[in-house]
mmCIF file of the protein (N, C-alpha, C, O) and its ligand, coordinates in Angstrom:
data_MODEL
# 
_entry.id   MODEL 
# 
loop_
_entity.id 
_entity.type 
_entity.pdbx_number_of_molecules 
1 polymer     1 
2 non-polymer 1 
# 
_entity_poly.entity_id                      1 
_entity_poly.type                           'polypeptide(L)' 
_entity_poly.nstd_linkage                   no 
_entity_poly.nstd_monomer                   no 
_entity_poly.pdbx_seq_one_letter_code       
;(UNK)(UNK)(UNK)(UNK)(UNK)(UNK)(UNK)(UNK)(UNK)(UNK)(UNK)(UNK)(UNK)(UNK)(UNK)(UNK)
(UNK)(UNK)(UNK)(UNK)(UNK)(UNK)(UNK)(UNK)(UNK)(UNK)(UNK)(UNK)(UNK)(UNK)(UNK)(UNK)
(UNK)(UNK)(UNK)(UNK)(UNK)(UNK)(UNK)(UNK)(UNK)(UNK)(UNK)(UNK)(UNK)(UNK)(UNK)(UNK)
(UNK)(UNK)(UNK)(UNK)
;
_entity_poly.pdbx_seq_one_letter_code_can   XXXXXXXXXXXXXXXXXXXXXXXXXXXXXXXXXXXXXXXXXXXXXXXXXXXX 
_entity_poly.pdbx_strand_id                 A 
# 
loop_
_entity_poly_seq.entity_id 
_entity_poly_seq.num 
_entity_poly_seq.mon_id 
_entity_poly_seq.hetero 
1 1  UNK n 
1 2  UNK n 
1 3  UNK n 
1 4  UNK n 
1 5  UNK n 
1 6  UNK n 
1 7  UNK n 
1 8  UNK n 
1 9  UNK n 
1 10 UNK n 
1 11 UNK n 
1 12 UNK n 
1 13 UNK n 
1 14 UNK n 
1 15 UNK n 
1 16 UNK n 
1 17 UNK n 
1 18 UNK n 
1 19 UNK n 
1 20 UNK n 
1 21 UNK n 
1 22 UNK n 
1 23 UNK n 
1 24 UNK n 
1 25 UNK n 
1 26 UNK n 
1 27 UNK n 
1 28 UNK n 
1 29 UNK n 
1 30 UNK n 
1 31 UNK n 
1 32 UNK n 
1 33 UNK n 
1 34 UNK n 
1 35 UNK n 
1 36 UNK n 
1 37 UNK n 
1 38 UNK n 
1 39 UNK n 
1 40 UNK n 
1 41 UNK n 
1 42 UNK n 
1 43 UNK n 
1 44 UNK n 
1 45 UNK n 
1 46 UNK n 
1 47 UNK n 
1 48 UNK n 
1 49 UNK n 
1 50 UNK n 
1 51 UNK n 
1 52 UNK n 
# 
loop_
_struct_asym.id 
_struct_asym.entity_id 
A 1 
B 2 
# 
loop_
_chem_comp.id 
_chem_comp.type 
_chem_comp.mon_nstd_flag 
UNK 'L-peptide linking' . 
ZN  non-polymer         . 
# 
_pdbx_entity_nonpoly.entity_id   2 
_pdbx_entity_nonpoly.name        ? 
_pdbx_entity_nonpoly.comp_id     ZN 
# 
_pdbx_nonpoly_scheme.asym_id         B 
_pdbx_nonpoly_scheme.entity_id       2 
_pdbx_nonpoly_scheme.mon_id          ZN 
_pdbx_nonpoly_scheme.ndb_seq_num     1 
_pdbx_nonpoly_scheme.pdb_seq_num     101 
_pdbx_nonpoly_scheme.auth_seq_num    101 
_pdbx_nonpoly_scheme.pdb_mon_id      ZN 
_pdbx_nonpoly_scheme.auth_mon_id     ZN 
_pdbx_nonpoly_scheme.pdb_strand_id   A 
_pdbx_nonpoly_scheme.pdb_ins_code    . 
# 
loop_
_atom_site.group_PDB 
_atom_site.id 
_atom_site.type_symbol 
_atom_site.label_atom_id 
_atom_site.label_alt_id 
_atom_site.label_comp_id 
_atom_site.label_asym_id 
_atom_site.label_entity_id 
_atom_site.label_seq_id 
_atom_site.pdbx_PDB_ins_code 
_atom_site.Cartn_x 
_atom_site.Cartn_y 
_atom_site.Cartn_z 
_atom_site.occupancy 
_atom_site.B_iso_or_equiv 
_atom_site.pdbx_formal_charge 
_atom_site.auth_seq_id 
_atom_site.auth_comp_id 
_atom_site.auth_asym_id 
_atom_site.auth_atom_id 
_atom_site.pdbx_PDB_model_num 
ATOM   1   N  N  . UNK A 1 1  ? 0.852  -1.195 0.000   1.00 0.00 ? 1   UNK A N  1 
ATOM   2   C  CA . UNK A 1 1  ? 0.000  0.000  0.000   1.00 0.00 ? 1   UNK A CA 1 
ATOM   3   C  C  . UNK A 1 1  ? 0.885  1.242  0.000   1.00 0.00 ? 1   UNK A C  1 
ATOM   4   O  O  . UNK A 1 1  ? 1.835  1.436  0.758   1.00 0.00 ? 1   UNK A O  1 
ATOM   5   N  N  . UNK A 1 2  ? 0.469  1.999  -0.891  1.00 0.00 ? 2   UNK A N  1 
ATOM   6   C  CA . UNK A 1 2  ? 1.310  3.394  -0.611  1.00 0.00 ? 2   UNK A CA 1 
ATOM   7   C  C  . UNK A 1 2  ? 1.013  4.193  -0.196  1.00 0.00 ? 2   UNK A C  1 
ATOM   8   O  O  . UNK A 1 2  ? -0.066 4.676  -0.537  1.00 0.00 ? 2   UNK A O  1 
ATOM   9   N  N  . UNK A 1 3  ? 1.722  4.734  0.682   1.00 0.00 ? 3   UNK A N  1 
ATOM   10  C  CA . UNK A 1 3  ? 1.450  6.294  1.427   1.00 0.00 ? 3   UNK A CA 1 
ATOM   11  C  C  . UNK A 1 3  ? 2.070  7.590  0.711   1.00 0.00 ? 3   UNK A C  1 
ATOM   12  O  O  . UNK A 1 3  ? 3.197  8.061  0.869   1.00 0.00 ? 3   UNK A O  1 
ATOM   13  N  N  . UNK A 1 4  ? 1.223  7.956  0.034   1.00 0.00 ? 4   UNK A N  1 
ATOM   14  C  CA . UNK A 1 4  ? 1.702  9.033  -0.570  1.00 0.00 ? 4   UNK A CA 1 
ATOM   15  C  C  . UNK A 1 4  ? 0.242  10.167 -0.099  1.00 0.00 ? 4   UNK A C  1 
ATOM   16  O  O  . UNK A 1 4  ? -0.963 9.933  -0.189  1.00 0.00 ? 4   UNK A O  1 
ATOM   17  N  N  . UNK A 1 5  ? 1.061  11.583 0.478   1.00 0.00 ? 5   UNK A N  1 
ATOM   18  C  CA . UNK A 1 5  ? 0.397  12.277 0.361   1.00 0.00 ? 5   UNK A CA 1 
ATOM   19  C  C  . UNK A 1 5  ? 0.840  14.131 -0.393  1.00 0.00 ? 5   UNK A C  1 
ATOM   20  O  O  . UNK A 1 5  ? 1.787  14.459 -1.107  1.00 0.00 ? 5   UNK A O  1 
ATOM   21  N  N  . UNK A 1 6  ? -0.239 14.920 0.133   1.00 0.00 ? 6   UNK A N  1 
ATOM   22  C  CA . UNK A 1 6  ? -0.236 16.108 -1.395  1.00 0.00 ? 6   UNK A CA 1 
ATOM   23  C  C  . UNK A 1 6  ? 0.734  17.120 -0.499  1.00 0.00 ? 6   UNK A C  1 
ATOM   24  O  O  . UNK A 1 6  ? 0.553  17.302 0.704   1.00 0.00 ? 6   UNK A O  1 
ATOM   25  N  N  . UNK A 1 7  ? 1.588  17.627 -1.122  1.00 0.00 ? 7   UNK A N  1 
ATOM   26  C  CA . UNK A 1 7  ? 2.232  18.446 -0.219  1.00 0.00 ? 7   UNK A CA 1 
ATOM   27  C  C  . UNK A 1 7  ? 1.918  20.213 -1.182  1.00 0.00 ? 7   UNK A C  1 
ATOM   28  O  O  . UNK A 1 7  ? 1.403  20.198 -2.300  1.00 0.00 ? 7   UNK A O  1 
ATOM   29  N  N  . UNK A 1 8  ? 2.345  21.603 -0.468  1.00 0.00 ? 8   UNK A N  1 
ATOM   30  C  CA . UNK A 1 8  ? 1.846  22.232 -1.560  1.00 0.00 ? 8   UNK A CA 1 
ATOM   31  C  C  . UNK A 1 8  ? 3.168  23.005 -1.594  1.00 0.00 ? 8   UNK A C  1 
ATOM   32  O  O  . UNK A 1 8  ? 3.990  22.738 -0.718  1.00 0.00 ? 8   UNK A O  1 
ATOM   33  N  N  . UNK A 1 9  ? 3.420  23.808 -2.385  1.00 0.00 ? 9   UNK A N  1 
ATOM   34  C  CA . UNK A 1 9  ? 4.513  24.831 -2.585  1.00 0.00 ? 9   UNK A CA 1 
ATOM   35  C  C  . UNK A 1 9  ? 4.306  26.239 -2.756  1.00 0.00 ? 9   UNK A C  1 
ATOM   36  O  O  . UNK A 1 9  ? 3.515  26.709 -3.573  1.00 0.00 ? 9   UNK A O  1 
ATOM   37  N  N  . UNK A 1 10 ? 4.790  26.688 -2.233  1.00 0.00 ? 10  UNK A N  1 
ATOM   38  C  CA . UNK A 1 10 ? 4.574  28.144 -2.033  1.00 0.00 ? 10  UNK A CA 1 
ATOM   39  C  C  . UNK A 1 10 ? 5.297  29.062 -2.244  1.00 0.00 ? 10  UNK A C  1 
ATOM   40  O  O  . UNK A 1 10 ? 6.345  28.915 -1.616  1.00 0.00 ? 10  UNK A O  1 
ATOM   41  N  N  . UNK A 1 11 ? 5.272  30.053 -2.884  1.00 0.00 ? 11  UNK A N  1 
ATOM   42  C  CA . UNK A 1 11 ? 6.100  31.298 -3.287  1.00 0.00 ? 11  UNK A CA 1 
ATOM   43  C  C  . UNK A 1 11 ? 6.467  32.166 -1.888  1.00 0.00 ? 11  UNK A C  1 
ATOM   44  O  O  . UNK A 1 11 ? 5.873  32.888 -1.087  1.00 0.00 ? 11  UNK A O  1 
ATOM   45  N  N  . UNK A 1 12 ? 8.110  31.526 -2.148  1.00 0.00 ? 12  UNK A N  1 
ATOM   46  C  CA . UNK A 1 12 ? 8.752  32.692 -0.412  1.00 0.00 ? 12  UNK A CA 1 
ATOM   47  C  C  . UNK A 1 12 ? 8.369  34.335 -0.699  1.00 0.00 ? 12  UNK A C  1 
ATOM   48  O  O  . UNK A 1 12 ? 8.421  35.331 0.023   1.00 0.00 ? 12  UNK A O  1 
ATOM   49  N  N  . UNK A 1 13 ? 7.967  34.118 -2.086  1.00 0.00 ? 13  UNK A N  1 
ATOM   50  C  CA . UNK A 1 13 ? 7.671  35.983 -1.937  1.00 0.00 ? 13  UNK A CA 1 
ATOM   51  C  C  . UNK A 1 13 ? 6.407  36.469 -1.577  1.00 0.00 ? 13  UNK A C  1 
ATOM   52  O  O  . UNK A 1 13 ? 6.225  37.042 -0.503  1.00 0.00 ? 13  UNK A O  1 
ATOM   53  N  N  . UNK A 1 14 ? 5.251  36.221 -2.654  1.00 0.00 ? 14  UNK A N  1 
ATOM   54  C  CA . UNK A 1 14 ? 3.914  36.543 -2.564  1.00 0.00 ? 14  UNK A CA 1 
ATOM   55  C  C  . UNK A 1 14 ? 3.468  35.377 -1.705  1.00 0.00 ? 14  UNK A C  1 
ATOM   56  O  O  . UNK A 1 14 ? 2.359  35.670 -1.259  1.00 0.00 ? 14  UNK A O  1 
ATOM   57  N  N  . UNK A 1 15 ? 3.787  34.378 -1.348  1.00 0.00 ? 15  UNK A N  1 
ATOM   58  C  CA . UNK A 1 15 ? 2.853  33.542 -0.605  1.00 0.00 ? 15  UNK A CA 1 
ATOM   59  C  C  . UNK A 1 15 ? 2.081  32.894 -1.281  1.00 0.00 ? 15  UNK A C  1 
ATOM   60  O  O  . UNK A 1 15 ? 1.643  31.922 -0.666  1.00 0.00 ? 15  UNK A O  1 
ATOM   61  N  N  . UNK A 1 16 ? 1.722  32.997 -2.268  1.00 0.00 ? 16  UNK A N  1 
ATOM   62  C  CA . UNK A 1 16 ? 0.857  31.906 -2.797  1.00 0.00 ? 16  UNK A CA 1 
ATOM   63  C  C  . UNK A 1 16 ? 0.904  30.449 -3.040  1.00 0.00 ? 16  UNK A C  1 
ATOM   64  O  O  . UNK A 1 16 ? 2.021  29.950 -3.174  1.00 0.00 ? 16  UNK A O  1 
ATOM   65  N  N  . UNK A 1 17 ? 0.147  29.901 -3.097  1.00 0.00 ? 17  UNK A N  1 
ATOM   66  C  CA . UNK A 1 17 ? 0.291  28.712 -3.481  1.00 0.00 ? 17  UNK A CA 1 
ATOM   67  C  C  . UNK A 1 17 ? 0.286  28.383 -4.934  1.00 0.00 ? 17  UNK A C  1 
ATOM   68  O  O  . UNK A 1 17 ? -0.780 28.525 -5.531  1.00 0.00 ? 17  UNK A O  1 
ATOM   69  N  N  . UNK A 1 18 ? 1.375  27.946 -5.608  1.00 0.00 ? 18  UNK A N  1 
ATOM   70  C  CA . UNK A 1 18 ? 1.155  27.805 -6.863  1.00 0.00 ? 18  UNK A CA 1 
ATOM   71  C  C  . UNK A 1 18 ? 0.989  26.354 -7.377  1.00 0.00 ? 18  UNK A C  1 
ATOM   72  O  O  . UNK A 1 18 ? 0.200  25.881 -8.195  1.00 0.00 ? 18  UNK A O  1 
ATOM   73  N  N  . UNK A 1 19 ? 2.170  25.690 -6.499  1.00 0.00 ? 19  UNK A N  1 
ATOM   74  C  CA . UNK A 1 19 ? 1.884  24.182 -6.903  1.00 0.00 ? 19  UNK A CA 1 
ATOM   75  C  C  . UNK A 1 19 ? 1.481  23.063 -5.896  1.00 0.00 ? 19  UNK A C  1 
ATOM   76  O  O  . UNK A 1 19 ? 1.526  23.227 -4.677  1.00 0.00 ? 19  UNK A O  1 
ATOM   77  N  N  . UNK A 1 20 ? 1.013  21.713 -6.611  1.00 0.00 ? 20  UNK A N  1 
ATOM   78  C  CA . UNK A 1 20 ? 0.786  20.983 -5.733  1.00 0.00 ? 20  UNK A CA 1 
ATOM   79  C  C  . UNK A 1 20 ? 1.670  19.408 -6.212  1.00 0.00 ? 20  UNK A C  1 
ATOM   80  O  O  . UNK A 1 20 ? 1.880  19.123 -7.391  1.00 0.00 ? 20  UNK A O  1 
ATOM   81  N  N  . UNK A 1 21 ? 1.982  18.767 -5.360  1.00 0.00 ? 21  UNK A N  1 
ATOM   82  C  CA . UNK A 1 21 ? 2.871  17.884 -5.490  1.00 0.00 ? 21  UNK A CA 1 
ATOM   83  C  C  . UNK A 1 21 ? 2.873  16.883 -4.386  1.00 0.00 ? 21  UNK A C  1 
ATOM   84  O  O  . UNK A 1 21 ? 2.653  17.057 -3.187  1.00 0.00 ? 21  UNK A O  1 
ATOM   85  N  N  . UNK A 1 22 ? 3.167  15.809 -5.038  1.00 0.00 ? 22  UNK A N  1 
ATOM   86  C  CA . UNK A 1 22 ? 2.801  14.489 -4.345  1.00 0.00 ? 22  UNK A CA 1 
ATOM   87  C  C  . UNK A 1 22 ? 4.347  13.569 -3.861  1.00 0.00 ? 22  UNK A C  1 
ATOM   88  O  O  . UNK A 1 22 ? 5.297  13.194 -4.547  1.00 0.00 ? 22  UNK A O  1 
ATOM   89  N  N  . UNK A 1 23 ? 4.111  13.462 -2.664  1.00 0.00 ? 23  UNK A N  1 
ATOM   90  C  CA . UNK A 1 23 ? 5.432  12.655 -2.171  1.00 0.00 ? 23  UNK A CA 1 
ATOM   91  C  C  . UNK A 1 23 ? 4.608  11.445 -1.165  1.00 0.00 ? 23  UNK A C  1 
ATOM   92  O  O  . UNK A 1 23 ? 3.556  11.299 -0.542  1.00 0.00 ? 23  UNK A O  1 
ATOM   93  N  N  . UNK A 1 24 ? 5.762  10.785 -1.461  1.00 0.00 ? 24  UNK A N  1 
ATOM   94  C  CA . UNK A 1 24 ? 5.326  9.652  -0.461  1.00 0.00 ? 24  UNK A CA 1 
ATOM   95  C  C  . UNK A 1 24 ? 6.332  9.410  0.951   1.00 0.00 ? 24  UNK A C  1 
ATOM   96  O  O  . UNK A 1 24 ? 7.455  9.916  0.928   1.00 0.00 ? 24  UNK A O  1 
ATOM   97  N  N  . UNK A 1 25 ? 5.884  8.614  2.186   1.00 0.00 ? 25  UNK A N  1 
ATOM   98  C  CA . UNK A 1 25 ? 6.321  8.666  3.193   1.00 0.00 ? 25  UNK A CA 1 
ATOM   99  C  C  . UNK A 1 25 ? 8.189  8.887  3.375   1.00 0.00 ? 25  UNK A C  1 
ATOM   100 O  O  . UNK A 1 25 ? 8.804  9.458  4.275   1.00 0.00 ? 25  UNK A O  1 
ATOM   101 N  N  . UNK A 1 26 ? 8.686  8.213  2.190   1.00 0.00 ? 26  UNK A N  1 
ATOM   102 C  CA . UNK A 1 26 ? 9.724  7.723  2.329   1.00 0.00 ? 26  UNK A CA 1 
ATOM   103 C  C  . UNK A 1 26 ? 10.777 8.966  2.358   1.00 0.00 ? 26  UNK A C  1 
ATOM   104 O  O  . UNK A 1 26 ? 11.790 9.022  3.054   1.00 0.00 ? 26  UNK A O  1 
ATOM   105 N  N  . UNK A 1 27 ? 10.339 9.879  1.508   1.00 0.00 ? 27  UNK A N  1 
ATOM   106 C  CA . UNK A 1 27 ? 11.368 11.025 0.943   1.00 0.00 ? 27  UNK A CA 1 
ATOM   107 C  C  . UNK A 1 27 ? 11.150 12.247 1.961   1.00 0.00 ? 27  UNK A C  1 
ATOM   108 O  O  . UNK A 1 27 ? 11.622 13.367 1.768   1.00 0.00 ? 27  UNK A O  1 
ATOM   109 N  N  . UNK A 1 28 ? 10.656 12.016 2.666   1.00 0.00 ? 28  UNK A N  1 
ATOM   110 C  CA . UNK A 1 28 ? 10.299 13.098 3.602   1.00 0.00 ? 28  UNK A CA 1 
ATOM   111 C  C  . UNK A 1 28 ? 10.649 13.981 4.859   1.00 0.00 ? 28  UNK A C  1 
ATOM   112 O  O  . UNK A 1 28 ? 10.104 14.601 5.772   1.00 0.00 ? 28  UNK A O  1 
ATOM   113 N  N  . UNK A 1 29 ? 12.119 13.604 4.259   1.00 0.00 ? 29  UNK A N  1 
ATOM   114 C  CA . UNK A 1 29 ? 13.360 13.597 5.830   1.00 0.00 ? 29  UNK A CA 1 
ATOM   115 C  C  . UNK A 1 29 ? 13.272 15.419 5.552   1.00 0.00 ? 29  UNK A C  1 
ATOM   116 O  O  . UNK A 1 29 ? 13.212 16.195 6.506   1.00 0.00 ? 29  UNK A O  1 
ATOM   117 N  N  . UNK A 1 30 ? 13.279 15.863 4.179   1.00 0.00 ? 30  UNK A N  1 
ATOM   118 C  CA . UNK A 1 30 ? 13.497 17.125 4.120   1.00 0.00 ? 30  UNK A CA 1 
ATOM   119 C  C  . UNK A 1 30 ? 12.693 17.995 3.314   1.00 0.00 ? 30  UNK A C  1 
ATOM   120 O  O  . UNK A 1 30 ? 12.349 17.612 2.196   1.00 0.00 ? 30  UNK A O  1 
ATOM   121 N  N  . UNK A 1 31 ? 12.329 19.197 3.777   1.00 0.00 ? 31  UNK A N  1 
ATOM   122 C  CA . UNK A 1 31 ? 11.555 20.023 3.141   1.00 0.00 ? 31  UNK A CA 1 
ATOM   123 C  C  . UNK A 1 31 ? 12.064 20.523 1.406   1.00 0.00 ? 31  UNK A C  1 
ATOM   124 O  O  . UNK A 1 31 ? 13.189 20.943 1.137   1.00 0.00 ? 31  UNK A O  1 
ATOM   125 N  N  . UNK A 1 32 ? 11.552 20.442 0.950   1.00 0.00 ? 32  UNK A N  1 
ATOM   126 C  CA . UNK A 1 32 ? 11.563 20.462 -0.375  1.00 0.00 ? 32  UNK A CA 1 
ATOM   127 C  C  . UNK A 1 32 ? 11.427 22.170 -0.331  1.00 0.00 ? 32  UNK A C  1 
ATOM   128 O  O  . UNK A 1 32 ? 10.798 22.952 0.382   1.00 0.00 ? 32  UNK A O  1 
ATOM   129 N  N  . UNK A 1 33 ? 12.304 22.304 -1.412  1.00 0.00 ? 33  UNK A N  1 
ATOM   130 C  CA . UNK A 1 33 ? 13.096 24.128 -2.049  1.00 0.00 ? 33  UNK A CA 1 
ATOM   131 C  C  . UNK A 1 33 ? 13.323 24.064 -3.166  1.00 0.00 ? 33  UNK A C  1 
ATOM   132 O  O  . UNK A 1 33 ? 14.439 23.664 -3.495  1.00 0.00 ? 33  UNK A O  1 
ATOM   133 N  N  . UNK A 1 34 ? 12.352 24.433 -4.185  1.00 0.00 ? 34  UNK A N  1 
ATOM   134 C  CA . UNK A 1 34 ? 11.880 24.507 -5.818  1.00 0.00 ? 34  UNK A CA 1 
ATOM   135 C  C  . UNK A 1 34 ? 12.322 26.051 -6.483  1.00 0.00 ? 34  UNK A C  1 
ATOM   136 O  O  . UNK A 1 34 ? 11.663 27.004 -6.065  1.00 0.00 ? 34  UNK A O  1 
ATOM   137 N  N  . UNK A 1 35 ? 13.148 26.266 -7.255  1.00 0.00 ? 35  UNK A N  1 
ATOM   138 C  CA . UNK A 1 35 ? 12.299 27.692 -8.122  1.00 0.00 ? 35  UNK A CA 1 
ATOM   139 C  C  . UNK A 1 35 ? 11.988 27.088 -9.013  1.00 0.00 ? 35  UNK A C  1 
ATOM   140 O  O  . UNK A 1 35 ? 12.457 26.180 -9.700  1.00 0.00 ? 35  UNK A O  1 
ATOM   141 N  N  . UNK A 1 36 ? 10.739 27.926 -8.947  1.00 0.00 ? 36  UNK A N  1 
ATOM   142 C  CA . UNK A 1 36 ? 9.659  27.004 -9.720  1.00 0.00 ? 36  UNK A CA 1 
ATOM   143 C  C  . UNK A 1 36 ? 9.031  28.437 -10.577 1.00 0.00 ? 36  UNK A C  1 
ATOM   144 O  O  . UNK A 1 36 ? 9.312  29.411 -9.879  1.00 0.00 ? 36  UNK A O  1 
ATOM   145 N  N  . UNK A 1 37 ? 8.528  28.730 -11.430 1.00 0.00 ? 37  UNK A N  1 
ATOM   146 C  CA . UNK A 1 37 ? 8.108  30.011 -11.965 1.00 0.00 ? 37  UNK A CA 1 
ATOM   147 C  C  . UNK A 1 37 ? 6.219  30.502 -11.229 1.00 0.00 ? 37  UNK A C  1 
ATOM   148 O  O  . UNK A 1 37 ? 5.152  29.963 -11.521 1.00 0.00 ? 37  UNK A O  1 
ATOM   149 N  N  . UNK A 1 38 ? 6.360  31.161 -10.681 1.00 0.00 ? 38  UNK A N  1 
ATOM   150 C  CA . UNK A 1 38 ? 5.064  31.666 -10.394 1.00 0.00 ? 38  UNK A CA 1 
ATOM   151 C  C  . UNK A 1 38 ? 5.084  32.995 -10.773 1.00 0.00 ? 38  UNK A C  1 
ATOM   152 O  O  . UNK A 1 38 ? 6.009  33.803 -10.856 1.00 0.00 ? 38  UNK A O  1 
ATOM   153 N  N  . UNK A 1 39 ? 2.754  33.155 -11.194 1.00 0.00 ? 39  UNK A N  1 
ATOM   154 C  CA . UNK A 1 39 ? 2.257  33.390 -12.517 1.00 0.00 ? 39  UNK A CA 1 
ATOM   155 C  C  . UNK A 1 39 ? 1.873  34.912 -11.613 1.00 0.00 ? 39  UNK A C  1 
ATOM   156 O  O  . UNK A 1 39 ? 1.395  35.921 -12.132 1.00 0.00 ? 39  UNK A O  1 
ATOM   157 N  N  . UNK A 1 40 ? 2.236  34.740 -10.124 1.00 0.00 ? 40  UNK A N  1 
ATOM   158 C  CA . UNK A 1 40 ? 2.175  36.222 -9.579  1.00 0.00 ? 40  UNK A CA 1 
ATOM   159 C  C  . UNK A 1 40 ? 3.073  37.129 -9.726  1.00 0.00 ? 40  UNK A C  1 
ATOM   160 O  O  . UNK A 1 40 ? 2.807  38.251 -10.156 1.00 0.00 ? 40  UNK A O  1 
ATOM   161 N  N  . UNK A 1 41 ? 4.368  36.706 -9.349  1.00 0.00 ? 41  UNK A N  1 
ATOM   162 C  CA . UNK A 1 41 ? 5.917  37.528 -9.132  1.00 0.00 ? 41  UNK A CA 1 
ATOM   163 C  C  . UNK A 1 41 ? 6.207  37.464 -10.658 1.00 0.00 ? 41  UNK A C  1 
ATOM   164 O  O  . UNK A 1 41 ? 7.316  37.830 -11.047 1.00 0.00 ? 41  UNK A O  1 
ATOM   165 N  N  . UNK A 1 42 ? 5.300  37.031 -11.525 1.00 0.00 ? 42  UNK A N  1 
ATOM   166 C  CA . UNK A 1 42 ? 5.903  36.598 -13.044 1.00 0.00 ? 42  UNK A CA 1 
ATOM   167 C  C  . UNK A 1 42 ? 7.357  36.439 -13.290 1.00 0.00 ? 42  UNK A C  1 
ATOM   168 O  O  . UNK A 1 42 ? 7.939  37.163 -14.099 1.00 0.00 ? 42  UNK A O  1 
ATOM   169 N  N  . UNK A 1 43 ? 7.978  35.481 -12.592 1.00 0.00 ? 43  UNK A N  1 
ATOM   170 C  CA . UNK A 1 43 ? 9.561  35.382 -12.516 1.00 0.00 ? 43  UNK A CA 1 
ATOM   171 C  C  . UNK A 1 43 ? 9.819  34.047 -11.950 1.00 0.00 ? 43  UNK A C  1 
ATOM   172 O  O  . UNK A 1 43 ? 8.791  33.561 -11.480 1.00 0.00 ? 43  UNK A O  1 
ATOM   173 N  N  . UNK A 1 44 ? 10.806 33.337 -11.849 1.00 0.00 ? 44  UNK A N  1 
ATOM   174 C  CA . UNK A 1 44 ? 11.086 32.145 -11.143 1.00 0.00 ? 44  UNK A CA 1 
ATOM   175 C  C  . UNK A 1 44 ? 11.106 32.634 -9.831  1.00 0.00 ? 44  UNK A C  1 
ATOM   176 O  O  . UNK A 1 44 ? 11.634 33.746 -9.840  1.00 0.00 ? 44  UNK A O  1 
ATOM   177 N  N  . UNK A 1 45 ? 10.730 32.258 -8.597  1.00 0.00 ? 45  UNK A N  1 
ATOM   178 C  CA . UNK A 1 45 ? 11.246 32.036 -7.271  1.00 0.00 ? 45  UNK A CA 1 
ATOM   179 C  C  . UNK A 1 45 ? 11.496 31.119 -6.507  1.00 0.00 ? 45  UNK A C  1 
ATOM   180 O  O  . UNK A 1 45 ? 10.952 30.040 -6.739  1.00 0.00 ? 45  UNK A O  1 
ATOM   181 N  N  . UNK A 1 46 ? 12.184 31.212 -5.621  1.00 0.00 ? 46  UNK A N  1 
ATOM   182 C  CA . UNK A 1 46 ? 11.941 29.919 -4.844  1.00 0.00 ? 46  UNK A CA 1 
ATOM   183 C  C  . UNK A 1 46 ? 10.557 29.639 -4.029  1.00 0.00 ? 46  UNK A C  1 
ATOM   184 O  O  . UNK A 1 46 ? 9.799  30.487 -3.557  1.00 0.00 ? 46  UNK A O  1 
ATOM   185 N  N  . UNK A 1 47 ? 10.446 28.392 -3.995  1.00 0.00 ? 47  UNK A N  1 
ATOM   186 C  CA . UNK A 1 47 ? 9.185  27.873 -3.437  1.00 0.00 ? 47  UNK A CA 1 
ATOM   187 C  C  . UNK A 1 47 ? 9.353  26.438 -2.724  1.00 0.00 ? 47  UNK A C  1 
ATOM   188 O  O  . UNK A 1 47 ? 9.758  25.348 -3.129  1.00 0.00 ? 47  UNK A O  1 
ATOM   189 N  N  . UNK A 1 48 ? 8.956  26.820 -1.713  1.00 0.00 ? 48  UNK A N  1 
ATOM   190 C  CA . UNK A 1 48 ? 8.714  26.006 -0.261  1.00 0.00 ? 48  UNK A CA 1 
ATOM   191 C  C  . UNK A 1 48 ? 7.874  25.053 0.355   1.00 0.00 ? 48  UNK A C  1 
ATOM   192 O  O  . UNK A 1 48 ? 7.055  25.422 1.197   1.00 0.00 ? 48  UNK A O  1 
ATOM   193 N  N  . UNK A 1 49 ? 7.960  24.141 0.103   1.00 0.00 ? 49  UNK A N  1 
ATOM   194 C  CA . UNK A 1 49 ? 6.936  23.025 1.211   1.00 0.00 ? 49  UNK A CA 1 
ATOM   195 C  C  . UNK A 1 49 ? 6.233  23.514 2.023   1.00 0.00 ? 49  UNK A C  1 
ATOM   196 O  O  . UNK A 1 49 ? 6.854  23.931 3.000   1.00 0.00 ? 49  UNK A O  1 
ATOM   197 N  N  . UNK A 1 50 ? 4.814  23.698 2.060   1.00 0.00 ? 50  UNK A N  1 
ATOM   198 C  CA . UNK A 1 50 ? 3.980  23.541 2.886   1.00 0.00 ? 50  UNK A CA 1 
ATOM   199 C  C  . UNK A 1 50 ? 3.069  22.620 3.130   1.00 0.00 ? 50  UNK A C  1 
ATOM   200 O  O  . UNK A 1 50 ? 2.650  21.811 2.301   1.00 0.00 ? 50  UNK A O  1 
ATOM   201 N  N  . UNK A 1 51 ? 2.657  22.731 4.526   1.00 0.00 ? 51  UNK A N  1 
ATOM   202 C  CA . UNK A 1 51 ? 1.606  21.500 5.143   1.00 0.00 ? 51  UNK A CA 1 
ATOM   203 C  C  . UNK A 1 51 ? 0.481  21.870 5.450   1.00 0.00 ? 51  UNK A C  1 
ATOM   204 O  O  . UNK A 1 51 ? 0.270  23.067 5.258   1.00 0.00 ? 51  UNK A O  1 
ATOM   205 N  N  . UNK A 1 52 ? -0.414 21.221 5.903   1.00 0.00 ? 52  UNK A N  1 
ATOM   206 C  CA . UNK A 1 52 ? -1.876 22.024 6.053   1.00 0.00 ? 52  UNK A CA 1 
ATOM   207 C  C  . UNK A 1 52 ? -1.551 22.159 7.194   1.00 0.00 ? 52  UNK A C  1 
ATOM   208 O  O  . UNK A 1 52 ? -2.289 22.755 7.979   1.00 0.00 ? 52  UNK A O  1 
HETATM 209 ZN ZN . ZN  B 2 .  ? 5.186  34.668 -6.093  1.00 0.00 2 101 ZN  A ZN 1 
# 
């Protein structure tokens, strides 16, 4: 059975949530740090693991 659940990512600038992304139990020792392009800052930023 797999445990995978939704984690979300978030723009360290505006805060938003832009993406959503799926990990499972195993990889989860460390918070995940993306630049990822968000459609607010219209620019790459970095973006951050969040949890509910
Ligand atoms: Zn942003």
């Amino acid at each position: 059975m797999k445990k995978e659940f939704i984690v979300r990512l978030q723009c360290a600038e505006c805060k938003h949530i832009n993406y959503y992304t799926r990990r499972n139990k195993k990889t989860v020792e460390r918070k995940l740090e993306l630049k990822k392009y968000c459609s607010w800052c219209k620019k790459h930023t970095l973006h951050k693991e969040t949890k509910k």
